[in-house]
N, C-alpha and C positions, 0 to 999 in steps of 0.2 A: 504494500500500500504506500503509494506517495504519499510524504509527509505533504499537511496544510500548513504547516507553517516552515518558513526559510530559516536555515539557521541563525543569520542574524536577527530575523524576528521572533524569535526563541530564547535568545540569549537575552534580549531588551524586556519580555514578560519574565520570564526566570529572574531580573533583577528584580519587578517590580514587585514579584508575588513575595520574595526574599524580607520583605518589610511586613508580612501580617505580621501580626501578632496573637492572633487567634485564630482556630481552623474554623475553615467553610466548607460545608457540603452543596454539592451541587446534587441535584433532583433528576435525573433525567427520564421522561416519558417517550417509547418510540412503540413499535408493537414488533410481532415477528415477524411480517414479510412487510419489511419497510421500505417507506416512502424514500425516494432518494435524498428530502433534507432529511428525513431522517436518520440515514444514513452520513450524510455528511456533517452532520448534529454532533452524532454519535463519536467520530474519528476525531469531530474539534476538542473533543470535550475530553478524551482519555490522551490526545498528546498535553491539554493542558495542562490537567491533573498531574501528570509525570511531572513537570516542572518546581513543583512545589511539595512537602513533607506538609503541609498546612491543607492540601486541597483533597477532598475525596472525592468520589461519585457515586453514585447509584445510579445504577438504570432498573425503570420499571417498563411492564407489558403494560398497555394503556387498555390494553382487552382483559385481560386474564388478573390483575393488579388492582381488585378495586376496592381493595381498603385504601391504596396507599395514593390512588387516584382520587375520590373523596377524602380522605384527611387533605391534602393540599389542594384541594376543587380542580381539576385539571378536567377539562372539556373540548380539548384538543391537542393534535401533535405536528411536531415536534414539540415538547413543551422543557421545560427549566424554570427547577423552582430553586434561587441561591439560600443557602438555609444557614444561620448560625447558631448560637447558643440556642434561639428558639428560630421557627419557621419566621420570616420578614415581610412575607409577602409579596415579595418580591420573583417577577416571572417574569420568562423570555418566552415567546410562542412564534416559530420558524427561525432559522437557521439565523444565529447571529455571526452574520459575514458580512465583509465590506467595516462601513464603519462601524455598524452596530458591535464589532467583536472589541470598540472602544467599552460602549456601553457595557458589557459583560465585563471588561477587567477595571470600570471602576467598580461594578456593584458588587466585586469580586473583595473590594480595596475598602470600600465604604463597610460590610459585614463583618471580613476579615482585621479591620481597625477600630472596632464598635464608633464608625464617627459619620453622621451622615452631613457634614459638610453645611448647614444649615444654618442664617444668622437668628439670633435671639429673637427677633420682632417676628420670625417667621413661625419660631416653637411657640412664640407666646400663641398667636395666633392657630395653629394647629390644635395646639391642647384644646381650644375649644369645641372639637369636633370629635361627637362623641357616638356616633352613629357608622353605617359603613359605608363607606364612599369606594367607586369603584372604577381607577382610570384604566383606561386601554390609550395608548400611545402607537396610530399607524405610523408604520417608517418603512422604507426602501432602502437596503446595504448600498445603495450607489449617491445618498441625501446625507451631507456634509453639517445640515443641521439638526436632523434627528435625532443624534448622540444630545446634543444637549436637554433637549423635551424628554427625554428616555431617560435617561439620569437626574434630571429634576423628579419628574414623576417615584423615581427609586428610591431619593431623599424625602420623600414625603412620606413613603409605606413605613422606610425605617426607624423613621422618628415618631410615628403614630399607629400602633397596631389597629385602628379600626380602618385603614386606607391601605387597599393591594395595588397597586401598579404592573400593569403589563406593557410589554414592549410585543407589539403585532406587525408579523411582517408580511403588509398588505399583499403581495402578490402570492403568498401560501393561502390566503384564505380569502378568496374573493367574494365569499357569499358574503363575509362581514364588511367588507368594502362597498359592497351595494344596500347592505343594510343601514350603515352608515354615510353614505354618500360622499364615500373618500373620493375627492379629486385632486387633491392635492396632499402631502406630508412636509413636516408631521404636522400629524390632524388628532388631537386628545379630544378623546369621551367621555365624561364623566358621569358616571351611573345612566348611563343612558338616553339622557333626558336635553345634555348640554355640550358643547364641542367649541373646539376655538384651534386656528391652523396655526401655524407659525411658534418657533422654538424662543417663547417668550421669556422675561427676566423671570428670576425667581419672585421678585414683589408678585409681578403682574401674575405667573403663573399662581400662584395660591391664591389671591385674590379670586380668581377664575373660581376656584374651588369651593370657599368657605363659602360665595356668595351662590353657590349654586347646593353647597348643602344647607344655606339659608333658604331659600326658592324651596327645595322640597319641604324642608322644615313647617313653612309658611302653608303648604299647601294640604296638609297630613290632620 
């Protein structure tokens, strides 16, 4: 099997994983006669884990696995769930390639460092929400600003256990791209009901959020 990644680009994640300080597990969902990401899922995810004494894996049958499918609500594949001391909530669903394999080694950096990179005004503000909020973040591996929406969204699940963040990689799942009316990335969802395109600041992005778990709030 060709390696996915170059040896200098092995040797540059090997330095960076060299800094946890806590092991992370990664979750992985594929089934038995897999989908080609899932397959290519699959090979990213066990050269990664080599790189690091701090990284494990798991793979699960998305068929046959359904304790461990409902404990981590997993509803599609290729999926990844980054787990630390406890679950994060934190999910990748389709192959994170291109940029997105940015996003997977901070959320890899953020778990593995108990630190979700968040200022004060922002946790103040999270704490307030105490209900479950549920983002899906569309992104394409070839969209240069998706890693930021993606990794925002990450920062948010980790600092708030009522808030899961997905990273959805639009052209694996088109049905949800028509259900959501993705014409552009990144494009974030939040519980359904609320959407906004472009890889905004962090103010603006939570704003986005609280003020649409206010809107449901108001409406219940």
């Amino acid at each position: 099997m060709m390696a996915l990644l170059n040896e200098e680009d092995a040797n540059a994640v090997r330095d960076r994983l060299a800094r946890l300080t806590h092991p992370v597990k990664l979750v992985f969902f594929t089934q038995e006669t897999e989908c080609l990401s899932c397959r290519e899922t699959r090979d990213l995810l066990h050269e990664l884990t080599n790189l690091s004494e701090q990284l494990d894996l798991d793979v699960y049958d998305f068929v046959h696995d359904a304790d461990a499918v409902e404990k981590y609500a997993i509803d599609k594949i290729p999926a990844i769930a980054v787990v630390g001391d406890t679950d994060t909530n934190i999910r990748f669903f389709g192959v994170p390639a291109g940029y997105e394999f940015i996003s997977l080694l901070q959320a890899i950096e953020m778990v593995g460092n108990h630190q979700n990179g968040l200022s004060d005004d922002t946790l103040a503000r999270l704490a307030g929400i105490t209900s479950p909020v549920h983002l899906q973040v569309f992104v394409t591996p070839t969209c240069p600003y998706c890693p930021s929406a993606v990794v925002t969204a990450h920062r948010l699940a980790l600092a708030n256990s009522h808030i899961r963040a997905d990273m959805v990689e639009a052209a694996e799942f088109p049905h949800l791209v028509q259900r959501y009316h993705v014409q552009g990335v990144p494009r974030v969802v939040i519980n359904d009901n609320r959407h906004f395109e472009g890889a905004l600041p962090e103010q603006l992005f939570v704003e986005q959020v609280v003020d649409a778990v206010r809107t449901t709030a108001s409406h219940t």
